[in-house]
C-alpha positions in Angstrom: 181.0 162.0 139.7 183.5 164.3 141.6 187.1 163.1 142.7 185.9 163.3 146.0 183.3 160.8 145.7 185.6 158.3 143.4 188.0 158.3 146.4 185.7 157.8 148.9 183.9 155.5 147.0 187.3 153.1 146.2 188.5 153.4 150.0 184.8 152.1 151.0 185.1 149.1 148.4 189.0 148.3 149.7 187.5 148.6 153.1 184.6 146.0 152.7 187.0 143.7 150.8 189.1 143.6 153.6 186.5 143.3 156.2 185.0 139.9 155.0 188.2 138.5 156.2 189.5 140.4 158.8 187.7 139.7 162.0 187.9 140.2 165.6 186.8 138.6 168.6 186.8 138.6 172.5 190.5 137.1 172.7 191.9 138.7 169.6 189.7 141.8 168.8 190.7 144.2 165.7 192.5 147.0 165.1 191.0 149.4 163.7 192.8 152.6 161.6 190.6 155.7 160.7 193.0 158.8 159.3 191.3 162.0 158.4 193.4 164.9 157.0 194.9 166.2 160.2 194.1 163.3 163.1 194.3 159.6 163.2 192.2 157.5 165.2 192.3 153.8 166.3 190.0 151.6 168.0 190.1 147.6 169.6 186.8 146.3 168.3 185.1 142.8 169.1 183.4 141.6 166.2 181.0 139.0 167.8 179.7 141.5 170.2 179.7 144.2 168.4 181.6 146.1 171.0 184.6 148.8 170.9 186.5 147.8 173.6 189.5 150.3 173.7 190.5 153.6 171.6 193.1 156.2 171.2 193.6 158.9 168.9 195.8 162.1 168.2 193.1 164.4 169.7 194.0 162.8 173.4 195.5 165.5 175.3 199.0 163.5 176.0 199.3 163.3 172.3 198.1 166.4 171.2 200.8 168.1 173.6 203.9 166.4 172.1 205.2 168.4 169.2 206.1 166.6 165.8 204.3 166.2 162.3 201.5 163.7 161.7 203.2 160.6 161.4 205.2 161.2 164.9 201.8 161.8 166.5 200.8 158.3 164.6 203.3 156.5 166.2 202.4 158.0 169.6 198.8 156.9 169.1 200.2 153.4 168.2 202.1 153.2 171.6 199.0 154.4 173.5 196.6 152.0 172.1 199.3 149.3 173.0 199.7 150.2 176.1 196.3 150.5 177.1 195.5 146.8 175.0 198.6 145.3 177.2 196.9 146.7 180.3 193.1 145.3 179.3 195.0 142.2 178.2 194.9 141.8 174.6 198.5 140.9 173.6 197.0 139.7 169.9 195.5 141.9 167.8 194.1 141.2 164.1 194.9 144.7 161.8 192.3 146.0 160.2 194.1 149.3 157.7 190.4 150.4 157.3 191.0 150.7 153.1 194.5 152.8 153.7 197.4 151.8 152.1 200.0 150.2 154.1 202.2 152.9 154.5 203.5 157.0 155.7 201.2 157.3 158.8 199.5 154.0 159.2 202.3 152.1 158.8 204.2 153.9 161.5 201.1 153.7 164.1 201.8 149.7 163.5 205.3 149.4 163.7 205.4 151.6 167.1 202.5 149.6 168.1 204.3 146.1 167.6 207.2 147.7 169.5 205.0 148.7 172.2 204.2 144.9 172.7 201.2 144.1 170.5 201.6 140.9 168.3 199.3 141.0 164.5 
Protein backbone atom coordinates (compact mmCIF):
# COMPACT_ATOMS: atom_id res chain seq x y z
CA UNK A 1 0.00 0.00 0.00
CA UNK A 2 1.51 3.53 -0.87
CA UNK A 3 1.95 6.42 1.76
CA UNK A 4 -0.48 8.18 -0.04
CA UNK A 5 -3.14 5.74 0.53
CA UNK A 6 -2.12 4.95 4.41
CA UNK A 7 -2.65 8.79 4.97
CA UNK A 8 -5.65 9.13 3.25
CA UNK A 9 -6.81 6.06 4.58
CA UNK A 10 -6.08 7.20 8.63
CA UNK A 11 -7.54 10.84 7.91
CA UNK A 12 -10.90 8.96 6.57
CA UNK A 13 -10.93 6.64 9.80
CA UNK A 14 -10.20 9.93 12.27
CA UNK A 15 -12.89 11.51 10.19
CA UNK A 16 -15.65 8.89 10.67
CA UNK A 17 -14.71 8.55 14.30
CA UNK A 18 -15.41 11.97 14.82
CA UNK A 19 -18.45 12.18 12.82
CA UNK A 20 -20.58 9.67 14.90
CA UNK A 21 -20.48 12.27 17.53
CA UNK A 22 -20.25 15.39 16.03
CA UNK A 23 -23.58 16.54 14.61
CA UNK A 24 -25.27 19.41 13.37
CA UNK A 25 -28.63 20.64 13.13
CA UNK A 26 -30.98 23.54 11.94
CA UNK A 27 -30.10 25.75 15.20
CA UNK A 28 -26.53 24.70 15.62
CA UNK A 29 -25.34 23.27 12.14
CA UNK A 30 -21.45 22.08 11.82
CA UNK A 31 -18.48 23.29 10.81
CA UNK A 32 -16.99 21.80 8.59
CA UNK A 33 -12.82 22.07 7.68
CA UNK A 34 -11.56 20.60 4.30
CA UNK A 35 -7.63 21.64 3.68
CA UNK A 36 -6.02 20.58 0.54
CA UNK A 37 -2.30 21.37 -0.13
CA UNK A 38 -2.66 25.03 -1.15
CA UNK A 39 -6.64 26.10 -0.25
CA UNK A 40 -8.76 25.53 2.71
CA UNK A 41 -12.32 25.25 2.55
CA UNK A 42 -15.22 25.40 5.17
CA UNK A 43 -18.74 24.82 5.09
CA UNK A 44 -22.08 25.23 7.74
CA UNK A 45 -23.80 22.00 7.20
CA UNK A 46 -27.31 20.79 8.69
CA UNK A 47 -27.12 17.25 9.49
CA UNK A 48 -30.94 16.42 9.69
CA UNK A 49 -31.53 17.90 6.36
CA UNK A 50 -28.80 17.03 4.81
CA UNK A 51 -28.28 20.60 3.61
CA UNK A 52 -24.98 22.91 3.26
CA UNK A 53 -26.30 26.01 4.39
CA UNK A 54 -23.29 28.45 4.12
CA UNK A 55 -19.46 28.25 2.73
CA UNK A 56 -16.28 30.10 2.37
CA UNK A 57 -13.05 29.24 1.19
CA UNK A 58 -9.51 30.73 0.25
CA UNK A 59 -10.47 30.59 -3.53
CA UNK A 60 -13.13 33.58 -2.87
CA UNK A 61 -11.93 36.47 -4.59
CA UNK A 62 -11.73 38.83 -1.34
CA UNK A 63 -9.49 36.26 0.07
CA UNK A 64 -7.55 35.24 -2.68
CA UNK A 65 -6.59 39.08 -3.15
CA UNK A 66 -5.11 39.66 0.42
CA UNK A 67 -1.47 38.73 0.38
CA UNK A 68 0.00 36.42 3.27
CA UNK A 69 0.91 32.63 3.59
CA UNK A 70 -1.64 29.82 4.08
CA UNK A 71 -2.46 30.14 7.49
CA UNK A 72 -3.23 34.11 7.19
CA UNK A 73 -5.59 33.24 4.28
CA UNK A 74 -6.99 30.50 6.99
CA UNK A 75 -7.82 32.95 9.39
CA UNK A 76 -9.50 35.19 6.69
CA UNK A 77 -11.65 32.27 5.59
CA UNK A 78 -12.50 31.80 9.43
CA UNK A 79 -13.72 35.47 9.68
CA UNK A 80 -15.77 35.20 6.40
CA UNK A 81 -17.64 32.17 7.34
CA UNK A 82 -18.36 33.99 10.67
CA UNK A 83 -19.46 36.75 9.32
CA UNK A 84 -21.69 35.38 6.90
CA UNK A 85 -23.02 32.57 9.84
CA UNK A 86 -23.73 35.90 12.16
CA UNK A 87 -25.59 37.44 9.23
CA UNK A 88 -27.83 33.96 8.36
CA UNK A 89 -27.99 33.75 12.25
CA UNK A 90 -26.16 30.94 13.50
CA UNK A 91 -24.24 32.31 16.47
CA UNK A 92 -23.52 28.38 17.65
CA UNK A 93 -21.66 26.30 15.75
CA UNK A 94 -20.58 22.43 16.49
CA UNK A 95 -16.65 21.97 14.88
CA UNK A 96 -16.23 19.42 12.90
CA UNK A 97 -11.84 19.32 12.10
CA UNK A 98 -12.84 16.89 9.26
CA UNK A 99 -9.78 14.20 10.57
CA UNK A 100 -7.03 17.30 10.74
CA UNK A 101 -5.18 17.78 13.67
CA UNK A 102 -6.03 20.58 15.74
CA UNK A 103 -3.54 22.83 14.87
CA UNK A 104 -1.01 25.35 12.11
CA UNK A 105 -3.98 26.25 9.63
CA UNK A 106 -7.11 24.81 11.10
CA UNK A 107 -6.57 25.94 14.28
CA UNK A 108 -6.06 29.49 13.17
CA UNK A 109 -9.39 29.36 10.87
CA UNK A 110 -11.14 28.62 14.50
CA UNK A 111 -9.62 30.97 16.67
CA UNK A 112 -10.24 33.99 14.13
CA UNK A 113 -13.59 32.43 13.68
CA UNK A 114 -14.47 32.59 17.53
CA UNK A 115 -13.11 36.19 17.40
CA UNK A 116 -15.31 36.94 14.65
CA UNK A 117 -18.30 36.07 16.91
CA UNK A 118 -19.04 32.33 16.50
CA UNK A 119 -19.42 30.35 19.78
CA UNK A 120 -18.27 26.11 19.54
Amino acid sequence: MATKNIKEYRRQRIRYRIRKIVKGTAERPRLSVFRSNTNIYVQLIDDGNNKTLLAASSLDPEITAAKGDKKEKAKLVGKAIAQKAVEAGYSAVVFDRGGYLYHGRVKSLADSAREAGLKF
